[in-house]
Predicted model as a PDB file, atoms N, CA, C, CB and O in Angstrom, pLDDT in the B-factor column:
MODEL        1                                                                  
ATOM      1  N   UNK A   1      87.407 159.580 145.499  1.00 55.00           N  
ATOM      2  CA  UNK A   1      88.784 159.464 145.061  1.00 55.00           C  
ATOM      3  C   UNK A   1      88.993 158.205 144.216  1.00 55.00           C  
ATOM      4  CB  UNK A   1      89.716 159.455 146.264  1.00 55.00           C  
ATOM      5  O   UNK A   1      89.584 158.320 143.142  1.00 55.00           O  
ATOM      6  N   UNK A   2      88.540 156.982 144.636  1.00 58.00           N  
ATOM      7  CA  UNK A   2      88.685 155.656 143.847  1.00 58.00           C  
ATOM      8  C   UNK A   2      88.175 155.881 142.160  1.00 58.00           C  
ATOM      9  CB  UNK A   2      87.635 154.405 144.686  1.00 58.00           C  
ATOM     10  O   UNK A   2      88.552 155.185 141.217  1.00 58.00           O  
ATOM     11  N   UNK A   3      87.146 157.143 142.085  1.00 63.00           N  
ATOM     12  CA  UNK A   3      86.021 157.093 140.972  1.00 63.00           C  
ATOM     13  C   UNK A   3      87.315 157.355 139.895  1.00 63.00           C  
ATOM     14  CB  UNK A   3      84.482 158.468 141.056  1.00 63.00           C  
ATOM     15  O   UNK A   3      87.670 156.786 138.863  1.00 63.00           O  
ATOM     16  N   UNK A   4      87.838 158.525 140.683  1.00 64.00           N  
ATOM     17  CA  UNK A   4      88.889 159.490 139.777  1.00 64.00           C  
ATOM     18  C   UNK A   4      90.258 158.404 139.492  1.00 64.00           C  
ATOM     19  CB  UNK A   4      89.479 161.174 140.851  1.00 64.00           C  
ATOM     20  O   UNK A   4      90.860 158.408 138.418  1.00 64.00           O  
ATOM     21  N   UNK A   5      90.543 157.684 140.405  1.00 63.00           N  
ATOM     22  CA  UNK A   5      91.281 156.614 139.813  1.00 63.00           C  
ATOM     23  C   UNK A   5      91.044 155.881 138.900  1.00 63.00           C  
ATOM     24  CB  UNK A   5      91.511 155.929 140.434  1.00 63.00           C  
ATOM     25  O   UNK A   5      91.874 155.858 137.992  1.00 63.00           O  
ATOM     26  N   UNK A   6      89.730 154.938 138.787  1.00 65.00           N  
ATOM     27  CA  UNK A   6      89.354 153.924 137.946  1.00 65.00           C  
ATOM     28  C   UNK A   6      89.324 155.100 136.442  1.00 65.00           C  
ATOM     29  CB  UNK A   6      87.691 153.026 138.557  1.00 65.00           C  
ATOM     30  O   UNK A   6      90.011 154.780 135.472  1.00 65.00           O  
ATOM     31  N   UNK A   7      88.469 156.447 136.389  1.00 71.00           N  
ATOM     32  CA  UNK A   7      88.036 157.178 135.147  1.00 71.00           C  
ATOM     33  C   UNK A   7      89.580 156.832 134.472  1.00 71.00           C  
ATOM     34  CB  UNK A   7      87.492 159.068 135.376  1.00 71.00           C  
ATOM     35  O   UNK A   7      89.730 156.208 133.422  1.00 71.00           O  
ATOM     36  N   UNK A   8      90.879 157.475 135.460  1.00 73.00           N  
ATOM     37  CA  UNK A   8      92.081 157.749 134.900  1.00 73.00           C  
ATOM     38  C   UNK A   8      92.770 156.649 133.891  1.00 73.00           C  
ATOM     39  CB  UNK A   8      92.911 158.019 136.007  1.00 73.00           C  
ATOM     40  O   UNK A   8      93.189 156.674 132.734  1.00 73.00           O  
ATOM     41  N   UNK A   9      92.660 155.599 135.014  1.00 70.00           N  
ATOM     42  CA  UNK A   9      92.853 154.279 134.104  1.00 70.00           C  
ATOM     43  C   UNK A   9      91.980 153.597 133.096  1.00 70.00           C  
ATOM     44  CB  UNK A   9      93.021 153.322 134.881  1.00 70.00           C  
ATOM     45  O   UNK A   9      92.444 152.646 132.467  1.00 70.00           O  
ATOM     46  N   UNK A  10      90.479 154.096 132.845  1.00 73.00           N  
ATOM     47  CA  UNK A  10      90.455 153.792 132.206  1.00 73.00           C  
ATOM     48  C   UNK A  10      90.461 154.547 130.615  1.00 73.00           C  
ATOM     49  CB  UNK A  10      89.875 153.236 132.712  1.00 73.00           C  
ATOM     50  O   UNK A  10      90.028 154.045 129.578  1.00 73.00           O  
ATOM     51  N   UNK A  11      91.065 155.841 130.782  1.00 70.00           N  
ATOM     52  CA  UNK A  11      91.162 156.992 130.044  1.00 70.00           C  
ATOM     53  C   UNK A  11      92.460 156.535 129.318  1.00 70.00           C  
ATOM     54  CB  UNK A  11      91.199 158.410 130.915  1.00 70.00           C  
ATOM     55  O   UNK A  11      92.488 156.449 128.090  1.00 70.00           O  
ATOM     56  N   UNK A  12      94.036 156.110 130.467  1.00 75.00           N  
ATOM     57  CA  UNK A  12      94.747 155.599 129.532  1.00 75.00           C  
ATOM     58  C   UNK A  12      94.705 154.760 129.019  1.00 75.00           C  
ATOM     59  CB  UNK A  12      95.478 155.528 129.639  1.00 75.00           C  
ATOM     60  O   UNK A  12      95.237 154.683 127.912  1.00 75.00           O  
ATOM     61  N   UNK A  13      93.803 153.343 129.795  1.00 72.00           N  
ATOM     62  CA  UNK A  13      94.118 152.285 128.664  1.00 72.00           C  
ATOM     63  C   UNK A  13      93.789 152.464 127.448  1.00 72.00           C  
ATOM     64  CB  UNK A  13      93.607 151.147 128.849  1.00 72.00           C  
ATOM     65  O   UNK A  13      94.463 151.912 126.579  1.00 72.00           O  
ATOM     66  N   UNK A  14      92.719 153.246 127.109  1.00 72.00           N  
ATOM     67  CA  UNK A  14      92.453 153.860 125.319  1.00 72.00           C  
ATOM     68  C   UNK A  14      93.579 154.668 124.261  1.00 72.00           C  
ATOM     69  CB  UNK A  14      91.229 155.110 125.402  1.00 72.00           C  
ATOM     70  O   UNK A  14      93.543 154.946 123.062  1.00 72.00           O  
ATOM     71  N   UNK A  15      94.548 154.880 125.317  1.00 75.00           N  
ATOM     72  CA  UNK A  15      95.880 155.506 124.649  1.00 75.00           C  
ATOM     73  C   UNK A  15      96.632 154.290 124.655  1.00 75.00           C  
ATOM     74  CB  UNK A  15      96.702 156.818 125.484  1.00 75.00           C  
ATOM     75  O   UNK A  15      97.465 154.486 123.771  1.00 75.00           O  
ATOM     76  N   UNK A  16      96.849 153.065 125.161  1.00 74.00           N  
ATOM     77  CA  UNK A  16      97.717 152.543 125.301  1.00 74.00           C  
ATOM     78  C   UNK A  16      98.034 151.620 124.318  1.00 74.00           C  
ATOM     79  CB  UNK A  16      97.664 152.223 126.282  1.00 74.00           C  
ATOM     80  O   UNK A  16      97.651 151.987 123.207  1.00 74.00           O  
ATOM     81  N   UNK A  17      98.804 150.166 124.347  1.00 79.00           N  
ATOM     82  CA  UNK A  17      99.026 149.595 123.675  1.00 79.00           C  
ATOM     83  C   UNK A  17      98.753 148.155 123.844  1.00 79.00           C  
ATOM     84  CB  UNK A  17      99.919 149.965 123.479  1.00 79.00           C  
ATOM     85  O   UNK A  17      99.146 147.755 124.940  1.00 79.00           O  
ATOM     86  N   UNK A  18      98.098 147.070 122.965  1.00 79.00           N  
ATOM     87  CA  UNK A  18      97.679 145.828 123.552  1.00 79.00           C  
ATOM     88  C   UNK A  18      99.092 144.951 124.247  1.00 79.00           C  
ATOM     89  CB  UNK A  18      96.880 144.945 122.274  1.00 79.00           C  
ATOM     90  O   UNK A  18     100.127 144.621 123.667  1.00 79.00           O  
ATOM     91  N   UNK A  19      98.791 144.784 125.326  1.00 81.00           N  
ATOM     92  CA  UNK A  19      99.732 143.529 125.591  1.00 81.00           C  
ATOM     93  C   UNK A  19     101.090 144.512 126.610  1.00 81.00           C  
ATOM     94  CB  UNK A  19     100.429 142.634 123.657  1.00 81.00           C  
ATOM     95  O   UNK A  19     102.039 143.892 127.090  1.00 81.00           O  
ATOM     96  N   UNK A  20     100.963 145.910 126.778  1.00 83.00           N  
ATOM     97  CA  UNK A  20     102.044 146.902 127.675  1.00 83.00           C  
ATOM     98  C   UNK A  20     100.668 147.379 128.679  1.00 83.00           C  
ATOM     99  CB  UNK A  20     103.071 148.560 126.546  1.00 83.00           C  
ATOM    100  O   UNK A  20      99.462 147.488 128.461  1.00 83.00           O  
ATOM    101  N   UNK A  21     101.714 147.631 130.095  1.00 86.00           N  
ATOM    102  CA  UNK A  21     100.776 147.718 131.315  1.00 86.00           C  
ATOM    103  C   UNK A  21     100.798 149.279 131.067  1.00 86.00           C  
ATOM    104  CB  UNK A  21     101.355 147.044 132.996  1.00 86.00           C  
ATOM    105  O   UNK A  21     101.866 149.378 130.462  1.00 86.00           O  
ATOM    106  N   UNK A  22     100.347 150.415 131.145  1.00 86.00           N  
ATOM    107  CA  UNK A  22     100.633 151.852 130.870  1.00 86.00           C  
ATOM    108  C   UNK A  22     100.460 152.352 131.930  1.00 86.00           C  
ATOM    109  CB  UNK A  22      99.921 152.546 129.913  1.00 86.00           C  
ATOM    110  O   UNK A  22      99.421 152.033 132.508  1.00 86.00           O  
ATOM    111  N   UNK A  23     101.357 153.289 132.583  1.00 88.00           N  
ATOM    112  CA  UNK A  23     101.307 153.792 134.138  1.00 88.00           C  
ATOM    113  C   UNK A  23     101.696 155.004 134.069  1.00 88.00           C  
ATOM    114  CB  UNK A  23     102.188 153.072 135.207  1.00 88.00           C  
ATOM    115  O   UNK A  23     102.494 155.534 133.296  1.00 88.00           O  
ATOM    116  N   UNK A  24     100.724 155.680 135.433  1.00 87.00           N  
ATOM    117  CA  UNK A  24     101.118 157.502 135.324  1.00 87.00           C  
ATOM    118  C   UNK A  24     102.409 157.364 135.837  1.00 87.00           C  
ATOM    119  CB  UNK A  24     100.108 158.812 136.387  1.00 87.00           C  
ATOM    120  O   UNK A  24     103.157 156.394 135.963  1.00 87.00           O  
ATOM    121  N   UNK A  25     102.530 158.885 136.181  1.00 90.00           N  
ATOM    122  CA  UNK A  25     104.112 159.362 136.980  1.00 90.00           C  
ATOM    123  C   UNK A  25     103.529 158.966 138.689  1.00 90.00           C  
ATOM    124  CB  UNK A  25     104.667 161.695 136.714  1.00 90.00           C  
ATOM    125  O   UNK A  25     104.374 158.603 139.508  1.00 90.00           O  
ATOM    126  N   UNK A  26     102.345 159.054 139.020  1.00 87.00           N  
ATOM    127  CA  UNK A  26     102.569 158.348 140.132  1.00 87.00           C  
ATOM    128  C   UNK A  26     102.472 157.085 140.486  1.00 87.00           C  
ATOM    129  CB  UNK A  26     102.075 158.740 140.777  1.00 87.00           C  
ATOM    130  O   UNK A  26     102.764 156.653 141.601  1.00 87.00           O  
ATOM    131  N   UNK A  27     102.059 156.439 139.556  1.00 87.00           N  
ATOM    132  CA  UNK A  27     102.329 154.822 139.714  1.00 87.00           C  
ATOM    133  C   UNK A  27     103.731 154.313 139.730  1.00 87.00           C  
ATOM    134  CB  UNK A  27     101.693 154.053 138.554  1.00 87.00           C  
ATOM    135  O   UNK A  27     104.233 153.429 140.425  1.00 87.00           O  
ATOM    136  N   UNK A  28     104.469 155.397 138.409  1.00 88.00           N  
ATOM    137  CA  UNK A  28     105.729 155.064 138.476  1.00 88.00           C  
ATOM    138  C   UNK A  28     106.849 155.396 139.807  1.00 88.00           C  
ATOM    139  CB  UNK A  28     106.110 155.627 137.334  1.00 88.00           C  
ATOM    140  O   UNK A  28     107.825 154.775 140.229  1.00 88.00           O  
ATOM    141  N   UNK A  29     106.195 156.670 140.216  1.00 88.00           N  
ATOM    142  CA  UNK A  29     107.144 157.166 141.551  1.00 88.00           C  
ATOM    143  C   UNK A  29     106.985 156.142 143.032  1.00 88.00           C  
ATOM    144  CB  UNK A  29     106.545 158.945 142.028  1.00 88.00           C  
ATOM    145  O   UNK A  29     107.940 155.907 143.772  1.00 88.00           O  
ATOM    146  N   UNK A  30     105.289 155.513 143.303  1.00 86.00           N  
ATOM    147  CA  UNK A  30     105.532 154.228 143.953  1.00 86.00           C  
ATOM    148  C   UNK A  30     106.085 153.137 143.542  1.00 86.00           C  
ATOM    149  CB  UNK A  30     104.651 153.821 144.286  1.00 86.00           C  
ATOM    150  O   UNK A  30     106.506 152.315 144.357  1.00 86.00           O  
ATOM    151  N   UNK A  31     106.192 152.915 141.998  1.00 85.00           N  
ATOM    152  CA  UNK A  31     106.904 151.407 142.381  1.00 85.00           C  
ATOM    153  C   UNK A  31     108.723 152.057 142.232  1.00 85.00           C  
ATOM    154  CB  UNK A  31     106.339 149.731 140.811  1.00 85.00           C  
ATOM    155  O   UNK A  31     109.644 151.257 142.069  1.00 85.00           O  
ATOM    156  N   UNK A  32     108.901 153.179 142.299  1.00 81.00           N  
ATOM    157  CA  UNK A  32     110.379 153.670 142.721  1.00 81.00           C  
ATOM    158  C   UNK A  32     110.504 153.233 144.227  1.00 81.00           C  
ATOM    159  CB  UNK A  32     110.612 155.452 142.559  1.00 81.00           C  
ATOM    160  O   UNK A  32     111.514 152.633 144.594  1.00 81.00           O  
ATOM    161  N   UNK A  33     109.667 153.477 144.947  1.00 78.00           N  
ATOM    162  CA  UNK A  33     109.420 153.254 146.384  1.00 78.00           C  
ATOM    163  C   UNK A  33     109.439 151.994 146.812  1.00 78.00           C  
ATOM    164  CB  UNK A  33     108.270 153.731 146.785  1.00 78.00           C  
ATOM    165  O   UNK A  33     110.015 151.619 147.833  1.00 78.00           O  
ATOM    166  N   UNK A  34     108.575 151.036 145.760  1.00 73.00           N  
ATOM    167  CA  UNK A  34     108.793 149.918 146.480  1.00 73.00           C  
ATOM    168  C   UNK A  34     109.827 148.877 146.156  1.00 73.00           C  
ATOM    169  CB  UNK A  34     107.711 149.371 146.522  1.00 73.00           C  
ATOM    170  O   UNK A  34     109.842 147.689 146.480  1.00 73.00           O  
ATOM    171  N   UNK A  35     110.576 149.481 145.541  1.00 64.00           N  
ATOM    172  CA  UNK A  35     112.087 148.591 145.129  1.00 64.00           C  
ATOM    173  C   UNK A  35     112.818 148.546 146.378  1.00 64.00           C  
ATOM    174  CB  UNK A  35     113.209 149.384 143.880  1.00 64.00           C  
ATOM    175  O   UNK A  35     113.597 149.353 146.884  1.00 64.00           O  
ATOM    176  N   UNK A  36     112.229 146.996 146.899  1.00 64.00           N  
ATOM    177  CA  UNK A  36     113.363 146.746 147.932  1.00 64.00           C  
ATOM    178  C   UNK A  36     113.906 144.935 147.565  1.00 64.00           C  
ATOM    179  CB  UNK A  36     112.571 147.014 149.834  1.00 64.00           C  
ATOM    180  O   UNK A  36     113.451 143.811 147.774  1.00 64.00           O  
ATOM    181  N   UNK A  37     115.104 145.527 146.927  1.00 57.00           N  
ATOM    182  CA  UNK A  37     115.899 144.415 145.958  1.00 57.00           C  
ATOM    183  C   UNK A  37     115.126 143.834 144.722  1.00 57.00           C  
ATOM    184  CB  UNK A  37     116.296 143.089 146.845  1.00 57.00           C  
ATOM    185  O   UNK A  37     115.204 142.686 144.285  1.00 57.00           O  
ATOM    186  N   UNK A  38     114.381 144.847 144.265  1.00 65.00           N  
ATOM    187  CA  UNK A  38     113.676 144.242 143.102  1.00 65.00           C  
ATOM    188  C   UNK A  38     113.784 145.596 142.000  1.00 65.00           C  
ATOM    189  CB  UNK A  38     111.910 143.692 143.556  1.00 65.00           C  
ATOM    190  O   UNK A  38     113.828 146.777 142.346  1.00 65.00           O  
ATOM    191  N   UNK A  39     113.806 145.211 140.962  1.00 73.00           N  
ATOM    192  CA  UNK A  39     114.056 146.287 139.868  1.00 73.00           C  
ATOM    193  C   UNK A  39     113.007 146.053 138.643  1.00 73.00           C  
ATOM    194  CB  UNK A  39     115.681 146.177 139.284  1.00 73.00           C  
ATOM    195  O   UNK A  39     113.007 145.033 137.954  1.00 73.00           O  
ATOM    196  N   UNK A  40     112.192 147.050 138.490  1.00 78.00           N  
ATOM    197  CA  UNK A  40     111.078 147.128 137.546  1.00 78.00           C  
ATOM    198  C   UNK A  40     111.693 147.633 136.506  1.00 78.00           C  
ATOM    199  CB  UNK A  40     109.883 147.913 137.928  1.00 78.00           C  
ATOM    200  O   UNK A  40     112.637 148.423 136.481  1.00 78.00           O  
ATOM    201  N   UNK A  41     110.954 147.003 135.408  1.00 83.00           N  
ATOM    202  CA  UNK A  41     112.297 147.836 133.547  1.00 83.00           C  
ATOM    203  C   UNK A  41     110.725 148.914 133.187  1.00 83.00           C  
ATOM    204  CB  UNK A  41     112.914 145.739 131.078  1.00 83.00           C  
ATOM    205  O   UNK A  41     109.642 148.853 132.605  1.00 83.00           O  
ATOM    206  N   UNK A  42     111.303 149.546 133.747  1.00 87.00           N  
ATOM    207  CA  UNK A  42     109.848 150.780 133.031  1.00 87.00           C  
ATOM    208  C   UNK A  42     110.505 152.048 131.532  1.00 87.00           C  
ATOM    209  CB  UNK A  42     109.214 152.340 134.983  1.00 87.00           C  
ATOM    210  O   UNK A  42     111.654 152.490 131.527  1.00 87.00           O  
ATOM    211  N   UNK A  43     109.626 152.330 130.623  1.00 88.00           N  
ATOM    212  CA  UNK A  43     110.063 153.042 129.872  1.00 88.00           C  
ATOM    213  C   UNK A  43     109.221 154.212 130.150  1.00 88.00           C  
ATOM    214  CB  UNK A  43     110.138 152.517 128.648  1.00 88.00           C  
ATOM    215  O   UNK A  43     108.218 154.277 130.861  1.00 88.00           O  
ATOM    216  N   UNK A  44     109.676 154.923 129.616  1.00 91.00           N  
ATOM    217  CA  UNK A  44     109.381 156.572 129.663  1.00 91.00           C  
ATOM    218  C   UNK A  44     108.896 156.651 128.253  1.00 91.00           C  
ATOM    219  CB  UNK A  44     110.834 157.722 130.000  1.00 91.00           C  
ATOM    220  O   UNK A  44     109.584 156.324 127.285  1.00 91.00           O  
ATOM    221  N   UNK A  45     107.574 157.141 128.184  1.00 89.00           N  
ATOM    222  CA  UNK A  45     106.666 157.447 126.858  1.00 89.00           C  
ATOM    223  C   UNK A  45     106.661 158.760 127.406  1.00 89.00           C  
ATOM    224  CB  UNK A  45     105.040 156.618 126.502  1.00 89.00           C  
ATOM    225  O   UNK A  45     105.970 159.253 126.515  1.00 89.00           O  
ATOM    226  N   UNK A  46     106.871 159.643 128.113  1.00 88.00           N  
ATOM    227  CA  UNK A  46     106.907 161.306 128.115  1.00 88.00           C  
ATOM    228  C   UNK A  46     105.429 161.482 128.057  1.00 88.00           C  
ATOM    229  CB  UNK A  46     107.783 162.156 126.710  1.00 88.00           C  
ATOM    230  O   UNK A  46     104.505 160.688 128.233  1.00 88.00           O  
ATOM    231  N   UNK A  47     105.472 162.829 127.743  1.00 90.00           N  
ATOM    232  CA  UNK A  47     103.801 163.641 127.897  1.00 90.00           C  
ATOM    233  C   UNK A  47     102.987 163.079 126.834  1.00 90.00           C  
ATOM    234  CB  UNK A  47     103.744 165.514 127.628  1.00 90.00           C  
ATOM    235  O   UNK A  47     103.406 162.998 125.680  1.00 90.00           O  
ATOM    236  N   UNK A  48     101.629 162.619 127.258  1.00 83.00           N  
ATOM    237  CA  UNK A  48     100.614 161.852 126.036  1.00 83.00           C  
ATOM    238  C   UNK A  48      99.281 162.779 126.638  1.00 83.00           C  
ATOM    239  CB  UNK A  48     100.367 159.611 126.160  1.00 83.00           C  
ATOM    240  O   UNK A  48      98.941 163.085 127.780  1.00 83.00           O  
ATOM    241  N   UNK A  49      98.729 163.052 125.321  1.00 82.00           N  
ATOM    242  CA  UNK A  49      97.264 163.766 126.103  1.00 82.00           C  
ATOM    243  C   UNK A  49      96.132 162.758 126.708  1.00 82.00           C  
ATOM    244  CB  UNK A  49      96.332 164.716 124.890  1.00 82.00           C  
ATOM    245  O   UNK A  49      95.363 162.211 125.919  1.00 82.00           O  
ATOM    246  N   UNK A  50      96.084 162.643 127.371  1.00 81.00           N  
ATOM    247  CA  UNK A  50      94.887 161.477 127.671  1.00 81.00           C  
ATOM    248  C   UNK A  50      93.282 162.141 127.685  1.00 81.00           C  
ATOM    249  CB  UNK A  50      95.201 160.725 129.387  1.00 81.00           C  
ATOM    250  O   UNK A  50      93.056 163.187 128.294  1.00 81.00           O  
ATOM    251  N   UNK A  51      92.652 161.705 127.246  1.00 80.00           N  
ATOM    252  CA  UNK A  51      91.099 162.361 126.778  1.00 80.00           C  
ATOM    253  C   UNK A  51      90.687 162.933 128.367  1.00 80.00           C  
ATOM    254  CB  UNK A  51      89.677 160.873 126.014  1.00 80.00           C  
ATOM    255  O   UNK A  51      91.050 162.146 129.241  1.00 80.00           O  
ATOM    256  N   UNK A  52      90.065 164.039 128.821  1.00 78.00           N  
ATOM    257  CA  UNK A  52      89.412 164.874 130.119  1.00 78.00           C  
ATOM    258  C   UNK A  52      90.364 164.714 130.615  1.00 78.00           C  
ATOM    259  CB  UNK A  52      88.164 164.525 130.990  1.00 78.00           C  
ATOM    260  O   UNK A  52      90.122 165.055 131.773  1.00 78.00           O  
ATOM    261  N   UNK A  53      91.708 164.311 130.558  1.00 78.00           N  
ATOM    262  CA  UNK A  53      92.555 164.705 131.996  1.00 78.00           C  
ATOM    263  C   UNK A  53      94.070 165.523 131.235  1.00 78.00           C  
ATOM    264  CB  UNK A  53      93.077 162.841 133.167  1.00 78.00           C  
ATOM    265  O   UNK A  53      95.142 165.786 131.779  1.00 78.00           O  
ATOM    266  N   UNK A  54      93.620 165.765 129.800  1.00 83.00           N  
ATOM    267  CA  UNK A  54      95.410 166.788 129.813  1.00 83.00           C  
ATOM    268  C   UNK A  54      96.192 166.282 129.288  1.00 83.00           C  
ATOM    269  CB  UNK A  54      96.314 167.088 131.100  1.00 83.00           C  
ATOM    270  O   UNK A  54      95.882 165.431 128.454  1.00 83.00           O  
ATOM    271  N   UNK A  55      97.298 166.530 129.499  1.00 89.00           N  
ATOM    272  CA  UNK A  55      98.401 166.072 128.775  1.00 89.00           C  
ATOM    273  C   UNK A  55      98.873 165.264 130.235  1.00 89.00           C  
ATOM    274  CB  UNK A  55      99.503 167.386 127.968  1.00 89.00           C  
ATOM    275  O   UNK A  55      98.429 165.750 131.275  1.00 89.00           O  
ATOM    276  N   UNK A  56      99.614 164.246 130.320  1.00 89.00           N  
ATOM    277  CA  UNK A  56      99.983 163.635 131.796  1.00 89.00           C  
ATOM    278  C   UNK A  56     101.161 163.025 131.278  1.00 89.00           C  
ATOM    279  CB  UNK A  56      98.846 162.493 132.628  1.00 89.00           C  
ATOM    280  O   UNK A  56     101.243 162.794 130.071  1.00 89.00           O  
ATOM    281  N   UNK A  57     102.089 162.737 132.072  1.00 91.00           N  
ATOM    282  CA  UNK A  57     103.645 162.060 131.944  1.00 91.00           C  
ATOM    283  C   UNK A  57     103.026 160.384 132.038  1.00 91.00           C  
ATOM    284  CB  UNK A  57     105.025 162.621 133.585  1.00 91.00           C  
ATOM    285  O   UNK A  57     102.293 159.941 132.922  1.00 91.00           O  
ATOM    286  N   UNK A  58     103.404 159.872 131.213  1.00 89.00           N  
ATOM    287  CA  UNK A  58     103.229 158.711 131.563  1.00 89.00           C  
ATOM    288  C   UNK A  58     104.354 157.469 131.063  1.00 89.00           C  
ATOM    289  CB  UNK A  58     101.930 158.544 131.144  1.00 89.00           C  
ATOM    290  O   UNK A  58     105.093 157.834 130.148  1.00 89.00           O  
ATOM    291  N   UNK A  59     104.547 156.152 131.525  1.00 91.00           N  
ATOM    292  CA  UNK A  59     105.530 155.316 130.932  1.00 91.00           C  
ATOM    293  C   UNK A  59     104.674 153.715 131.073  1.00 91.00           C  
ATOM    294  CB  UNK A  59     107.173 155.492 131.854  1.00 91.00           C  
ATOM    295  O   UNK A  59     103.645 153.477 131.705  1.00 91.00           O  
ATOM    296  N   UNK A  60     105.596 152.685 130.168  1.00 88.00           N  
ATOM    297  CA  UNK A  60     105.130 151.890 130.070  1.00 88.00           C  
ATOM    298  C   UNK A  60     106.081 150.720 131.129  1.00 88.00           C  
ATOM    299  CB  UNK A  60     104.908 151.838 128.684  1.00 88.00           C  
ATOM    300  O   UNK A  60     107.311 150.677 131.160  1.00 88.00           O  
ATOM    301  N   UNK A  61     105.245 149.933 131.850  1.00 87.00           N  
ATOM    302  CA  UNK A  61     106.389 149.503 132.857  1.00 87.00           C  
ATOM    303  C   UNK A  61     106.058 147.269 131.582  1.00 87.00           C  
ATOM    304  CB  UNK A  61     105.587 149.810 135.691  1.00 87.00           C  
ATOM    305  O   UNK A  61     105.261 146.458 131.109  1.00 87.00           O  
ATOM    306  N   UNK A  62     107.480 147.654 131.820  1.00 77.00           N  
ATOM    307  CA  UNK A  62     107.285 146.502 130.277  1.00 77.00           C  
ATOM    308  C   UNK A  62     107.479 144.693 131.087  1.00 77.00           C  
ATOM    309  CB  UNK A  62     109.239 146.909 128.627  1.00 77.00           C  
ATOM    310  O   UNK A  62     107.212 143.625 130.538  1.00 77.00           O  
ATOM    311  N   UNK A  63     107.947 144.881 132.315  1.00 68.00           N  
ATOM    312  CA  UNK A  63     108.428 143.230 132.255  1.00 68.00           C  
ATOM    313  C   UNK A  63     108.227 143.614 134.074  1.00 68.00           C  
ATOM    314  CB  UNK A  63     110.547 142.587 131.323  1.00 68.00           C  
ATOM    315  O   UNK A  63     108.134 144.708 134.631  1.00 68.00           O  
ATOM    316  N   UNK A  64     108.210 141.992 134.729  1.00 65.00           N  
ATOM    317  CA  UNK A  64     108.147 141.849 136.141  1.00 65.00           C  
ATOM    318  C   UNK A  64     109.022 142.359 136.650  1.00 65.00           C  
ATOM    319  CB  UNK A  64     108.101 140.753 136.612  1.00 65.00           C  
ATOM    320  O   UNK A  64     109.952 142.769 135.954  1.00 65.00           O  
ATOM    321  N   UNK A  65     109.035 142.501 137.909  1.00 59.00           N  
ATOM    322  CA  UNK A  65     110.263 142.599 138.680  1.00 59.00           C  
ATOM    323  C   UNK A  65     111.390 141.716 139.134  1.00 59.00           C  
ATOM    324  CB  UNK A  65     109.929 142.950 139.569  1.00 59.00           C  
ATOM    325  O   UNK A  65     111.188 140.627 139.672  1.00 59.00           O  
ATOM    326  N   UNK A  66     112.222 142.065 138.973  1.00 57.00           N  
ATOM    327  CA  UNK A  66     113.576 140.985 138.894  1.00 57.00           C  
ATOM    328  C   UNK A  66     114.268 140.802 140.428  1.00 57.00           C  
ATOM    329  CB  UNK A  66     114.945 141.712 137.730  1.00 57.00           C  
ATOM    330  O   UNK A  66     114.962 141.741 140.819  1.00 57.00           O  
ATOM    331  N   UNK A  67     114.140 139.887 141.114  1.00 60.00           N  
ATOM    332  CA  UNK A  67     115.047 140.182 142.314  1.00 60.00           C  
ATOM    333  C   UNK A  67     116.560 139.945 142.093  1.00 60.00           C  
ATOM    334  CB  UNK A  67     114.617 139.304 143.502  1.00 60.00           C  
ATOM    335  O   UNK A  67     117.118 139.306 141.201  1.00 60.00           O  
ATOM    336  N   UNK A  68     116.978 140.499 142.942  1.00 55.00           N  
ATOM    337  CA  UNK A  68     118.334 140.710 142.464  1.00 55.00           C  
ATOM    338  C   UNK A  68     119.173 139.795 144.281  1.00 55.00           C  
ATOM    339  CB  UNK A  68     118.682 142.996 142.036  1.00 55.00           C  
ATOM    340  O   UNK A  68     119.289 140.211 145.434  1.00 55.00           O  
ATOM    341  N   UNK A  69     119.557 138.454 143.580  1.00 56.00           N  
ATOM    342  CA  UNK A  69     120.139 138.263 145.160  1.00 56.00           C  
ATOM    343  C   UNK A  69     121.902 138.242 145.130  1.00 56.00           C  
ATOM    344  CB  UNK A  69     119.494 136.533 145.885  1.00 56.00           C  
ATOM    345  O   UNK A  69     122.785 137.979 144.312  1.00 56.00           O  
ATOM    346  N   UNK A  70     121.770 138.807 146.930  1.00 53.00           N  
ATOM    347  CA  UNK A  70     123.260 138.515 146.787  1.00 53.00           C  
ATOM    348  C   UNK A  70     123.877 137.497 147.009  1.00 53.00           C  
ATOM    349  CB  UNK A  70     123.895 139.145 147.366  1.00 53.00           C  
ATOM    350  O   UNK A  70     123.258 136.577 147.544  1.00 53.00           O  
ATOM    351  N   UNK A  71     125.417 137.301 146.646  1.00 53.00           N  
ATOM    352  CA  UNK A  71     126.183 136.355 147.126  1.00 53.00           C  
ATOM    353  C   UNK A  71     126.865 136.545 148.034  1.00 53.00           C  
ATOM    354  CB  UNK A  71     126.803 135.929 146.448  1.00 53.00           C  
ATOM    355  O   UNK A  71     127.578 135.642 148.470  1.00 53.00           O  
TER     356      UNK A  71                                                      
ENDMDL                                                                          
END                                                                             
């Protein structure tokens, strides 16, 4: 399972862009999960073919996470 991870990532970084982190739909659906008071600015690049794995949803998650405190 790890193999099929590392191939994936390293399949998109060849689609991607220098200097943007590039993440599937399930990278993006955990860090939906792990927003607890923190907010990730992710963009949506939609369907990209990535070489042996298809066409896949993918987005670019562009900046850290921001905590957000209250008053």
């Amino acid at each position: 399972m790890m193999q099929i991870r590392i191939n994936t990532a390293s399949r998109m970084e060849s689609t991607g862009e220098g200097g943007k982190i590039h993440i599937s739909h399930s990278s993006y659906q955990l860090l939906l999960l792990q927003q607890d008071g923190e907010s990730f600015v992710i963009e949506d690049r939609g369907e990209r073919e990535i070489k042996g794995k298809g066409r896949m949803h993918t987005y670019w998650l562009s900046e850290k996470p921001v905590t957000h405190q209250r008053i």
